[in-house]
N, C-alpha and C positions, 0 to 999 in steps of 0.2 A: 667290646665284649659281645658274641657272638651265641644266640641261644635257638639250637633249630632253625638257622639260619638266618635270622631274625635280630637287627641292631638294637639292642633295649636299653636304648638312649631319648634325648632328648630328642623332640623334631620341629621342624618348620614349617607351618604349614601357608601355604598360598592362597590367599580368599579373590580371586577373579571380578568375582560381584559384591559391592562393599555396599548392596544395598539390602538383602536378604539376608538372615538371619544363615550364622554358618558359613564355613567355609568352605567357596566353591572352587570345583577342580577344573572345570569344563563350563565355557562359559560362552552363549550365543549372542553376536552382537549382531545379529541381523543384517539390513542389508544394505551394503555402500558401494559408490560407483567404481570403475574397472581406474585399478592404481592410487585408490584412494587412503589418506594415510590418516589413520588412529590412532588416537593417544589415549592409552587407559588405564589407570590407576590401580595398583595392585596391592592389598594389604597383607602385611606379613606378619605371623605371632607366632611365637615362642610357648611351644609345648612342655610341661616337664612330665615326661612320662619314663616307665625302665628305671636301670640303676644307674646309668650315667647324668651329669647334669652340666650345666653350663654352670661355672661358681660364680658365687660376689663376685664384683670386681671385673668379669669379662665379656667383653662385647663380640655378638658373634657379625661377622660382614657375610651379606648374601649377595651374590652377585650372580650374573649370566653365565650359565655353563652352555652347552651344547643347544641348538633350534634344529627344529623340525619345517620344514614350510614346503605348501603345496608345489606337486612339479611344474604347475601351473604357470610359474613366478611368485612376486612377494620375498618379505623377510619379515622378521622379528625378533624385534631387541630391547632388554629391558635395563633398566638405569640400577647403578648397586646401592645399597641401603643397610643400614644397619639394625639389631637389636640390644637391648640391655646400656648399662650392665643392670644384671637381675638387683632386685633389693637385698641387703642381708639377710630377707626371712626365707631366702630360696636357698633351698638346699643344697649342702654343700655335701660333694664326694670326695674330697681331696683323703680323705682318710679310707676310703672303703667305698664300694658300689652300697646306695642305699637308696630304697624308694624313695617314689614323694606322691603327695597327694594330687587327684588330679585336678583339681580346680587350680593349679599353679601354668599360669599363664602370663605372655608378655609382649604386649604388642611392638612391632617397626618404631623406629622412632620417627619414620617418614615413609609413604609409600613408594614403589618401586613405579617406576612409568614406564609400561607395555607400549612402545612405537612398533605398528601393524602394518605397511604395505601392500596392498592388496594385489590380487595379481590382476594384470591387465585385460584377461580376457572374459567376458560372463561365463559363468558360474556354479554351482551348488554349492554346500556345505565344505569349503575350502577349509581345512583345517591348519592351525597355525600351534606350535609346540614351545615352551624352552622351557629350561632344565635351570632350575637357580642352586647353585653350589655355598657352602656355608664354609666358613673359616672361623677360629677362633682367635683372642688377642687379651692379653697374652696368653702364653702357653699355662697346661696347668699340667696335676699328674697325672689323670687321667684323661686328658682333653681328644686323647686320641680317638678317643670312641663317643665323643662328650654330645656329640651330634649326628644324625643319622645320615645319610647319603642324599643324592639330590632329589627334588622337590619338581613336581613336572606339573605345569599350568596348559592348559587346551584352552585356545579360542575357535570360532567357527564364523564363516562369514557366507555371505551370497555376496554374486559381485554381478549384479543387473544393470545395463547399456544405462548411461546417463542420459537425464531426460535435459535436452540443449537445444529443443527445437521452439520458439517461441510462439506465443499464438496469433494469429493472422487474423486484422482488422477485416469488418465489413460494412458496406454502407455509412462512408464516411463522408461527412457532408462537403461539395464540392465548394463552397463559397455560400456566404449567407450576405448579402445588401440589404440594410435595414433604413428607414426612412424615421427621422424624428424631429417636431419643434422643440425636448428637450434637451438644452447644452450640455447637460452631465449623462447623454447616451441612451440607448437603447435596450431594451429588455432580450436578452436571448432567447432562440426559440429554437429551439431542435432536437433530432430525436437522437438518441446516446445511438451511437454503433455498435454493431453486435461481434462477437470474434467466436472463432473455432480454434480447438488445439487438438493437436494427436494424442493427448493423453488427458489431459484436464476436461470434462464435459460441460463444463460453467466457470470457463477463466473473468476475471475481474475487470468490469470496464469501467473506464471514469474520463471525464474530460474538464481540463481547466480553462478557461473558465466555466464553471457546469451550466448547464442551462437554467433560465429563470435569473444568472447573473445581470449586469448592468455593462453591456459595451462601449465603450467609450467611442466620442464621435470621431473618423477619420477611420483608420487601419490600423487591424490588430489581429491576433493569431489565435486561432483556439488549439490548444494541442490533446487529443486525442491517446489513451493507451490502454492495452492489453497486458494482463498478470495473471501465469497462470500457477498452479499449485506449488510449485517447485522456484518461481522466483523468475523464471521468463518472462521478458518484455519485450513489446514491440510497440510504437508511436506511428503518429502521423499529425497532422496539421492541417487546417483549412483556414483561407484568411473572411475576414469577417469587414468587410467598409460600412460606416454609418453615415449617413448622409443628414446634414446640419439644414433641415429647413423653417424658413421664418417667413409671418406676412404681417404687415401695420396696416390697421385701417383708423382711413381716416372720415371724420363726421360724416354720415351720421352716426356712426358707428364707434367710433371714437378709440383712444387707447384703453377703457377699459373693456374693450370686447364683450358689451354688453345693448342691448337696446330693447326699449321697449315703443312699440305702437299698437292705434287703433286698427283692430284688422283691415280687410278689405284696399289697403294701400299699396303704394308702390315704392320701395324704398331705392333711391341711389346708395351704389356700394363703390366706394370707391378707395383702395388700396395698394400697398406697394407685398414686392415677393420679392424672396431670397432663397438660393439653394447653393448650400455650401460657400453663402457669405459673398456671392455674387448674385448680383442683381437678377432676377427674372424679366425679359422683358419679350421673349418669343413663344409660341407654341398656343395651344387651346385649354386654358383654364376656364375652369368654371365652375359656379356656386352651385354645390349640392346640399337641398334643406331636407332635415332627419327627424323626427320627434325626439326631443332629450331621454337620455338614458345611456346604455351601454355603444359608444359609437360604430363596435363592430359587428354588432346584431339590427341596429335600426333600421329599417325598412326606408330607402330613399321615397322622401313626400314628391319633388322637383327638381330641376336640374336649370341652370339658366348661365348659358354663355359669358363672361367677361372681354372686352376688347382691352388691347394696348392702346392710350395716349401717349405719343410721342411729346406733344408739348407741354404735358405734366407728368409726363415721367411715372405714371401709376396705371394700374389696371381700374375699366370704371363697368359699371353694369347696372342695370333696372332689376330688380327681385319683387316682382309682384306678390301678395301675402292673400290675393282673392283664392277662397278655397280651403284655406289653409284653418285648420281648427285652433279656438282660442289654446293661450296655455303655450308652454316652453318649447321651443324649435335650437336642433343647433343649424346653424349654417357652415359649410368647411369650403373653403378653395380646392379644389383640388386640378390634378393634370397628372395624367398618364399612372393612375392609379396610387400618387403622392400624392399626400395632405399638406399642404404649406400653410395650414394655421386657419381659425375658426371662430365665430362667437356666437353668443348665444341671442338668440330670437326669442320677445317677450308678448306675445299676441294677447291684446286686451279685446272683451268684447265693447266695452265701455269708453269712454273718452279719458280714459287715466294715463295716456303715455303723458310722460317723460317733456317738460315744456322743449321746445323745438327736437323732441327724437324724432317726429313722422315728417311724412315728408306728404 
C-alpha cells in the first residue's frame, strides 16, 4: 500500500555499528592495508511501523541484493539472515491495514557478516554499498506490501601502503670472549643495539640472553632483535666464547687460597694453571698484589714474575711483602690480561702468622 509514494509498511533497518546506540547507515572503518579483507558484523531489526506488518508466525529472510564498490577495485558481500517470527502480541493485519505502536521491534536472530575486499591500490574514503532485500515465509494476505523495499548499508575505508619494511639493527656486538675461574659461566656484558625504522621512531629492542645474564662456559649465541609498531622483525646473532680458567696453589699457600704472615718476608708461590682444562705451561705469568676489595677498581700494590718448572710441572716465584701495608692483600695470577685464579694475603704486623704459613 502505497501513500505519497511512500511504503507504510513494516522496515528493516541495518545497524553497521553494533557498538553505539542506534542504528547506523554509514559506517567508517578506517584504515586497512591495499586488498585487505574485513569481516563485519551487521545487526538487523525488525521495525513495525505503517499499516502493514509482518504477522505471528512469519519469518522475514534478508539477504544480499545488489553492491555498490569503488572503481577502484574490491567487493562486498554479506551472508543472509533471518528475523521473527514476531511474537503473538505483534500486530496482526491479516484482517485489515492497522497500526501499531512504535516501540514494536525485533531483532535478527543472527547477524549478517559484511566480507570487505579492499581495493588494492591506496586511497581515500573508498566507499563500499549493498542493498539487503527482504522475503517473507510464508505468504500471508497482505504480505505483499508487509515489508518495505531494500535497505542500503555504506561502509568507507582508506587503504594506506602496508607497513612490510622491518627495522634495521645497529651496533651489534661483533663477538664478546669472556674470561672465568667460575664453571657455571660468565656475567654478560654489553651494550643492547639500537635499530632505526621508516616508520616506527622507537622500535623495541631486546636480546636473549639479555645482559647481566650468566654465559655458560665454551660457545654460545646471543640473539639479538628489532620490533617495530606494526609487528616487523629483524634479528641478528653474535657468538659469545667463555673461557674456563683455573690455578692450585700449593703450600705455602695451600688449597685454601688463604695465608697469613709476618710482614716484611718473602713468600715462595708456588702453583699449577689451567685454561680451558689444559695445562698452562708457556707464556709470562705473574703475580699482581691488590689491597682487598672490589678486584676491578684496586689499584695494583706490585707485580712479580713467575717462572715454569719443568721438573715439577708448576709455575714457582718469590713474592716479597717488604713495603706492603699490614692488613688484607689479594694476590691473582694473571697473563696477557687473564686472571687464572687468586688468594688472599694476610699481612700481620705482629708474629701471629699461621704456624709454618711464612716462610
Amino acid at each position: 500500500m502505497l501513500a505519497a509514494g511512500i511504503v507504510i509498511a513494516d522496515t528493516v533497518q541495518p545497524d553497521g555499528d553494533l557498538v553505539q546506540p542506534g542504528a547506523q547507515g554509514v559506517v567508517d572503518l578506517g584504515a586497512v592495508a591495499p586488498s585487505a579483507i574485513i569481516n563485519h558484523a551487521v545487526g538487523l531489526t525488525l521495525v513495525c511501523v505503517g499499516l502493514r506488518h509482518v504477522d505471528p508466525g512469519q519469518t522475514v529472510t534478508v539477504a544480499q541484493g545488489s553492491t555498490v564498490a569503488p572503481a577502484a577495485g574490491g567487493s562486498i558481500t554479506a551472508t543472509t539472515t533471518t528475523i521473527g517470527p514476531p511474537p503473538a502480541s505483534w500486530v496482526n493485519d491479516q484482517n485489515g491495514p492497522i497500526g501499531c505502536p512504535s516501540s514494536l521491534r525485533l531483532d535478527a536472530n543472527a547477524p549478517s557478516t559484511i566480507t570487505i575486499v579492499a581495493p588494492p591500490q591506496p586511497g581515500l574514503n573508498y566507499q563500499f554499498t549493498v542493498l539487503f532485500l527482504k522475503s517473507l515465509s510464508p505468504a500471508g494476505v497482505f504480505d505483499s506490501s508487509s515489508v518495505t523495499g531494500p535497505s542500503a548499508l555504506t561502509f568507507i575505508v582508506d587503504v594506506v601502503d602496508a607497513d612490510t619494511t622491518p627495522p634495521v639493527l645497529h651496533d651489534v656486538p661483533v663477538g664478546l670472549e669472556l674470561f672465568t675461574s667460575d664453571p657455571t659461566g660468565a656475567t654478560l656484558a654489553y651494550p643492547l643495539p639500537t635499530a632505526t625504522d621508516d616508520r616506527d621512531l622507537a622500535p623495541t629492542v631486546a636480546c636473549v640472553p639479555p645482559p647481566g645474564s650468566l654465559a655458560p662456559v665454551g660457545a654460545s649465541l646471543v640473539t639479538c632483535s628489532a620490533t617495530d609498531e606494526t609487528g616487523n622483525s629483524s634479528s641478528a646473532t653474535f657468538p659469545v666464547v667463555v673461557h674456563l680458567t683455573a690455578a692450585a696453589w700449593d703450600e705455602p699457600v695451600g688449597e685454601g687460597s688463604w695465608l697469613m704472615v709476618h710482614g716484611n718476608r718473602t713468600i715462595p708461590v708456588k702453583l699449577r694453571a689451567w685454561f680451558d682444562g689444559v695445562p698452562v705451561t708457556t707464556g709470562a705469568p705473574e703475580l699482581v698484589v691488590s689491597a682487598c676489595g672490589d678486584s676491578l677498581t684496586a689499584t695494583m700494590e706490585r707485580s712479580v714474575p713467575v717462572s715454569y718448572r719443568v721438573d715439577s710441572a708448576r709455575w714457582m716465584g718469590h713474592l716479597p711483602t717488604a713495603g706492603l701495608a699490614s692488613g688484607c692483600h689479594r694476590v691473582e695470577l694473571t697473563a696477557g690480561g687473564v686472571t687464572f685464579g687468586a688468594f688472599t694475603l694476610e699481612l700481620t704486623a705482629a708474629s701471629s702468622a699461621r704456624s709454618g704459613a711464612s716462610a
